[in-house]
Structure formats: structure tokens, C-alpha cells
NUFI-428420 format. One line per 3 residues: their letters; for each residue x, y, z of C-alpha. Coordinates in pm, whole numbers, plus 50000, padded with zeros to 5 digits. Layout:
a) X,Y,Z | ...
This chain:
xxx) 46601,50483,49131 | 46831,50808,49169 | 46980,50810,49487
xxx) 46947,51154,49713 | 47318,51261,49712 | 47321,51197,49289
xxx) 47013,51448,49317 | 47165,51695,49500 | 47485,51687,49280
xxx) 47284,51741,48984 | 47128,52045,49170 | 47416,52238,49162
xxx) 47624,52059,48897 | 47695,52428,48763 | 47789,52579,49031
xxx) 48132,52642,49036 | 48225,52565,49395 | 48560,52809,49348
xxx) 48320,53091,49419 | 48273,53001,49768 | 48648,53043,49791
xxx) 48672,53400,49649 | 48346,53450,49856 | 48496,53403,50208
xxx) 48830,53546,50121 | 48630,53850,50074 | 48394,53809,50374
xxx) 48699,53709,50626 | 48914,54048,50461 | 48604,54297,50377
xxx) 48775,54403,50040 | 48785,54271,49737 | 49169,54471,49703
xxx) 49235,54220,49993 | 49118,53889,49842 | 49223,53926,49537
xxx) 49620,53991,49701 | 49608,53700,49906 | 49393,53468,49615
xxx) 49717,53616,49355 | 49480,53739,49141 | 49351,54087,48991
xxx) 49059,54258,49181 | 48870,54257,48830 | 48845,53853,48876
xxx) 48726,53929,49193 | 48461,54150,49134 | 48357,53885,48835
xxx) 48301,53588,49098 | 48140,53760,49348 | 47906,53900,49048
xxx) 47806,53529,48957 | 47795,53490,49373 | 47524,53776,49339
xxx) 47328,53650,49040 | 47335,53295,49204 | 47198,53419,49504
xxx) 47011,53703,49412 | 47142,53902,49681 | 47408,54186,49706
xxx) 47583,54004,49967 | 47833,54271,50049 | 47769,54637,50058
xxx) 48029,54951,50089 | 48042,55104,50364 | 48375,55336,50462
xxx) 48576,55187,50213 | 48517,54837,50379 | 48272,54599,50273
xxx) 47992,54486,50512 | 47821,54113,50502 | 47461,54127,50444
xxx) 47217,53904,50629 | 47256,53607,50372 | 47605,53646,50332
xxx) 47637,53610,50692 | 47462,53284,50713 | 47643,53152,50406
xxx) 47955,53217,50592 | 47877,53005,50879 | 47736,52719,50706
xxx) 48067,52741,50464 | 48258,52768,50842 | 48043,52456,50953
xxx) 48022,52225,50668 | 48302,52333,50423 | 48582,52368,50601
xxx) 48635,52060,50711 | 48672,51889,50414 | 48924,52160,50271
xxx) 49114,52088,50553 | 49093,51710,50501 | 49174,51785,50154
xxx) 49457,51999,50243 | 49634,51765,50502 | 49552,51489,50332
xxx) 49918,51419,50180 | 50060,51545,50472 | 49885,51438,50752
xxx) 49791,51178,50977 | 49431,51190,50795 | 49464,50846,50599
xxx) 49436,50543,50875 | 49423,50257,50635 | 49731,50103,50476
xxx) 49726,49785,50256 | 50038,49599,50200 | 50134,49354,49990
xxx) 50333,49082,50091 | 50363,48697,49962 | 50271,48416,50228
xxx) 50629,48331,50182 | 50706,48609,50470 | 50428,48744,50598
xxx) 50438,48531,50865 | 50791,48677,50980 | 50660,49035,50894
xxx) 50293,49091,51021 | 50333,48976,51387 | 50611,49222,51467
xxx) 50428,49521,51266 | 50095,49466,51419 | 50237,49421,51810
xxx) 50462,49774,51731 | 50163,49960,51647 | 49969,49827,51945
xxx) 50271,49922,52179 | 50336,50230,52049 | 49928,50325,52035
xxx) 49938,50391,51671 | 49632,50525,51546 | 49609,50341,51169
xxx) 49493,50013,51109 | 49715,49738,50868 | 49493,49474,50564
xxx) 49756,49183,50470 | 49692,49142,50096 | 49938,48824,49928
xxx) 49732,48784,49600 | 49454,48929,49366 | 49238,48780,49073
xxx) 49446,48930,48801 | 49812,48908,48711 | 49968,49162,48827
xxx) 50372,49288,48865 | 50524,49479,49179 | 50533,49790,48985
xxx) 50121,49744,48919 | 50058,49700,49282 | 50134,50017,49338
xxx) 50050,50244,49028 | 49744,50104,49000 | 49690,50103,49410
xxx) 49623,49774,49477 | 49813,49840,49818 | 50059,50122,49958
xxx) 50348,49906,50014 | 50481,49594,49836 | 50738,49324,50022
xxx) 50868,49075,49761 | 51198,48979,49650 | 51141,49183,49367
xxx) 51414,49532,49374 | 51223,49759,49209 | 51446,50035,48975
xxx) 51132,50284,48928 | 51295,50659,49019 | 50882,50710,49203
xxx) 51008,50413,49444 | 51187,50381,49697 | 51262,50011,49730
xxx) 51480,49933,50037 | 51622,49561,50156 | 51410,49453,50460
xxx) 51674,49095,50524 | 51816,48863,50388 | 51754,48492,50364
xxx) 51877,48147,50202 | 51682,47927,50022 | 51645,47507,50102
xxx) 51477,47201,49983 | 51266,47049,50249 | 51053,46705,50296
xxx) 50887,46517,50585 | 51111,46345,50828 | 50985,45994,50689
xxx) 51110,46081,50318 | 51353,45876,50234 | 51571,46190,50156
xxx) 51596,46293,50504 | 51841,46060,50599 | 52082,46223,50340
xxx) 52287,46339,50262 | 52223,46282,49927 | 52345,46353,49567
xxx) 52169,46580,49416 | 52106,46436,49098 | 51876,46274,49289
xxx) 51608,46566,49320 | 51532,46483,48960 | 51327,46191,48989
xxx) 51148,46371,49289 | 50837,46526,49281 | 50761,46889,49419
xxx) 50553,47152,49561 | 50547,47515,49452 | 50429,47843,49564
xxx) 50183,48001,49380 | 50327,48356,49265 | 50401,48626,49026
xxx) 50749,48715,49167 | 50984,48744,48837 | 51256,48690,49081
xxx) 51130,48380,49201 | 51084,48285,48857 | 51440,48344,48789
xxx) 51568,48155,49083 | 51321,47836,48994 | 51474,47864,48627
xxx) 51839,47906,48759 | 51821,47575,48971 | 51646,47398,48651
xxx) 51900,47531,48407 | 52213,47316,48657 | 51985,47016,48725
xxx) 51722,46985,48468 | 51351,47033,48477 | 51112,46971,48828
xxx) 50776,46813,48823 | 50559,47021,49035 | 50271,46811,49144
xxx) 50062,47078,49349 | 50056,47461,49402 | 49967,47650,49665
xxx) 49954,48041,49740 | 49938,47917,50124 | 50279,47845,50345
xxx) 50113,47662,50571 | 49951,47500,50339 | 50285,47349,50162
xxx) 50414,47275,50491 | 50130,47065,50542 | 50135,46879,50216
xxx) 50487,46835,50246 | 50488,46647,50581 | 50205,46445,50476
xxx) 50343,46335,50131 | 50649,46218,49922 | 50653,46591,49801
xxx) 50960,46797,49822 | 50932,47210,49839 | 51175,47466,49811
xxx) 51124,47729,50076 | 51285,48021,50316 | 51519,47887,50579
xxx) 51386,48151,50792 | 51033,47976,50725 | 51160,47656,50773
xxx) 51330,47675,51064 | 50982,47862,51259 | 50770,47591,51163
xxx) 51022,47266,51105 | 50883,47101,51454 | 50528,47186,51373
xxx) 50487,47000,51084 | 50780,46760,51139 | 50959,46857,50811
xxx) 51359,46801,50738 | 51585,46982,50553 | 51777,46778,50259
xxx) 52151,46777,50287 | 52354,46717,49978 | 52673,46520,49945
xxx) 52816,46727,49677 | 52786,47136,49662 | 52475,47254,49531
xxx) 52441,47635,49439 | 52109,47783,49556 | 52055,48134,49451
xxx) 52005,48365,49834 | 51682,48594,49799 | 51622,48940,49965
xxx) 51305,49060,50064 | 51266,49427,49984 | 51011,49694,50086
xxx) 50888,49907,49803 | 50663,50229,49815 | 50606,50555,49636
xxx) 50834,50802,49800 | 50569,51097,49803 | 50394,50847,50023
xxx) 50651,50908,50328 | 50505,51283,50340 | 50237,51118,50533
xxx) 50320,51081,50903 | 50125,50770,50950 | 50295,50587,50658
xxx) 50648,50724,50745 | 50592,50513,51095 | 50511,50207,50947
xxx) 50836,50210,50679 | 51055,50296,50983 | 50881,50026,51216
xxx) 50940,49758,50932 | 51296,49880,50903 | 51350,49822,51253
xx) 51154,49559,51346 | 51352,49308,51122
């Protein structure tokens, strides 16, 4: 069954709406000299839409009278109801790049930091009585890169550890962290420090992502110590945490992580004897730069920026 609204599309599916717009600049400036001016266009285009107005409606709509035009009944009452009912959504349609008129903002961000990230975001906009609301997104059902996230508008800003070198972006370093190798206190490696030729015959647990840079770190650490056995994957933090402290399993993670959650889960961090070359990450903050037009979205870049 059609629904009402596809019916009343099809009722006036060739109607060219544009008329309506040559229609009340010629109602609002009672010539069509006037309209045409301000529209940049030649009175003879004019005259041609308000014709089709005429035809449509079957009504003269505006007649001469001292070389001004007057409204006629109908044309009255189509003026209001365009003044009631159209209107508002050319404004919205007009402001809505530059205005506060989008409330909604999705960002992307991996479980690997949200935690650090959402908290202060979310209390800022409650202080601060910020009328827009935040949706945490950290993974969809397809495979998808950074750069897909946001020309395909999965979410309006992505935080990874991905830079992002697209001239559209703007991708700007949120902070910087180090990366360690963590396992429960009972593991035998806790008591280190250890050599670490030893994390070879150790089994691990990985977080689920498509980060290429966190691909290239995971194959930089395998390429100086040979290949890890990953045993389980998770897309969860807490999650890993909780494995880890309840298992033989070692994890790579965030210091920053670690060291917020070490005495929840009662997790150590391995020490090495010898020096062992962990590649530091950077969490960056990517978005489409016509996106900062909007005053909303300009407040949440700049509370991010500052918040961390």
C-alpha cells in the first residue's frame, strides 16, 4: 500500500517548485522589473514562470494597477501558506551548513580510547549547556578505512591513529601515547623483568580493528621478534582487560589505558631486561573541513582539542 506523503508527491511531481520562488519575489516586490533584478534574471523569464503560475492555477494572480502589480485573492492566500509552511524549510535549508540546525554528531572512535575521550566530551557539553547530542560509534558490519568513514558518512568525525593526508580533511593530533605489553599480576612474567625473546612462546590477545596503523605497528614488533599467536580477539577494552587478568594471555595496549584500569582488573605491566623498541602511537582527530562552518560542530573540534 502507497503511503499518503508518496501520494501527495506524485500529485505534484511536475510542478516545478522554483515557481513559488519567482512567485513571491514578485508578490513581496509588486513588479516583475523587481524580481527578476533581485532573482539575476531577465524580466522575460519572469513573465514565463508566473505564466505557468497562471495556467497552474488558473488564476491571474497579479493584476496592473499604476504600474505596480496587485495580489489577487488566491495569490494572497498562496502567499501566506508559502509564508507558513515554506519558509521554514528554505530557511532550514539555507542555514543548514552554517548553522546550529544539525544537533546530531556521530563519531568514530576505537574502544582503544574512547574511554579517555567520551567522558570529558560529554561532561563539557553538559557544563557548557550545549544544545547537540554525541552517538559513540567504534565499529560497523563492513570493512571500512578512515577515509570511508567519512565520505561515505558513516560518522562526522573519526579518532584513530590513522593521519589522514586527504586535502577535504583536516586531521589534527589529539595526544600522544606509548604502547606496553601487559598480563595479570599472577603471570609468571610479572615478576620480570624479563628477556624478551621470551614473548615468543607467549600467547596473546588482540584488538579487533581496521587501523592500517595499528597494523603497521603489530607487523613492526613481529618483523624484530618473530611472529605472535593471538589466541582471542576482541573489539571491547574492557573486555581484553578482563581476559587478560583471568588468563595466561598477554595484550599489547595504551599506557594511558593501562594505567586507568591496571587496579581494576589487577593487570601488570612486563618489564624487559634488555631494550625493546615499541613503536609510540598518536591519536588524531579527522573531519571534513567544510564541516567546521557549522557552529555546533566547530564546538565539539575545539572542546576535544582542549579537553585532552
Amino acid at each position: 500500500m502507497r503511503s499518503d506523503s508518496s501520494r501527495k508527491f506524485d500529485a505534484i511531481k511536475n510542478f516545478d517548485l522554483n515557481l513559488l520562488i519567482v512567485f513571491e519575489m514578485v508578490y513581496l516586490h509588486k513588479s516583475m522589473t523587481k524580481a527578476a533584478t533581485k532573482m539575476q534574471v531577465t524580466p522575460s523569464a519572469i513573465s514565463q514562470s508566473l505564466q505557468k503560475l497562471r495556467t497552474y492555477f488558473d488564476d491571474s494572480l497579479f493584476i496592473r494597477e499604476n504600474n505596480l502589480l496587485r495580489a489577487t485573492l488566491l495569490a494572497n492566500e498562496l502567499h501566506h501558506q508559502i509564508e507558513k509552511k515554506l519558509e521554514p524549510f528554505i530557511d532550514y535549508v539555507g542555514h543548514v551548513v552554517t548553522s546550529d540546525t544539525k544537533t546530531h554528531y556521530v563519531i568514530y572512535c576505537s574502544n582503544y580510547y574512547s574511554w579517555n575521550v567520551f567522558p570529558l566530551l560529554v561532561n563539557n557539553i553538559y557544563e557548557n549547556n550545549e544544545n547537540y547530542s554525541i552517538q559513540h560509534v567504534n565499529q560497523y558490519g563492513v570493512e571500512v578505512t578512515d577515509d570511508d568513514i567519512l565520505s561515505k558518512q558513516y560518522a562526522d568525525i573519526v579518532l584513530d591513529i590513522n593521519e589522514n593526508h586527504n586535502p577535504a580533511y583536516a586531521s589534527e593530533v589529539v595526544y600522544h601515547d606509548s604502547l606496553i605489553f601487559i598480563c595479570s599480576k599472577n603471570h609468571h612474567l610479572a615478576n620480570g623483568p624479563v628477556d624478551s625473546d621470551s614473548l615468543q612462546k607467549e600467547k596473546y590477545i588482540s584488538i579487533s580493528s581496521n587501523s592500517l596503523a595499528a597494523r603497521k605497528i603489530k607487523n613492526t614488533i613481529e618483523m624484530q621478534h618473530g611472529k605472535f599467536s593471538y589466541q582471542f580477539s576482541t573489539p571491547s577494552l574492557t573486555t581484553l582487560f578482563s581476559v587478560a587478568e583471568n588468563s595466561s594471555l598477554l595484550a599489547l595496549v595504551p599506557f594511558k589505558a593501562y594505567e586507568k584500569f591496571k587496579s581494576t582488573y589487577n593487570l601488570s605491566a612486563v618489564a624487559f631486561k634488555d631494550e625493546f623498541i615499541i613503536p609510540d602511537i598518536t591519536l588524531y582527530m579527522t573531519y571534513k573541513k567544510k564541516s567546521l562552518k557549522n557552529k555546533a560542530f566547530s564546538s565539539i573540534i575545539k572542546s576535544i582539542k582542549g579537553l585532552l
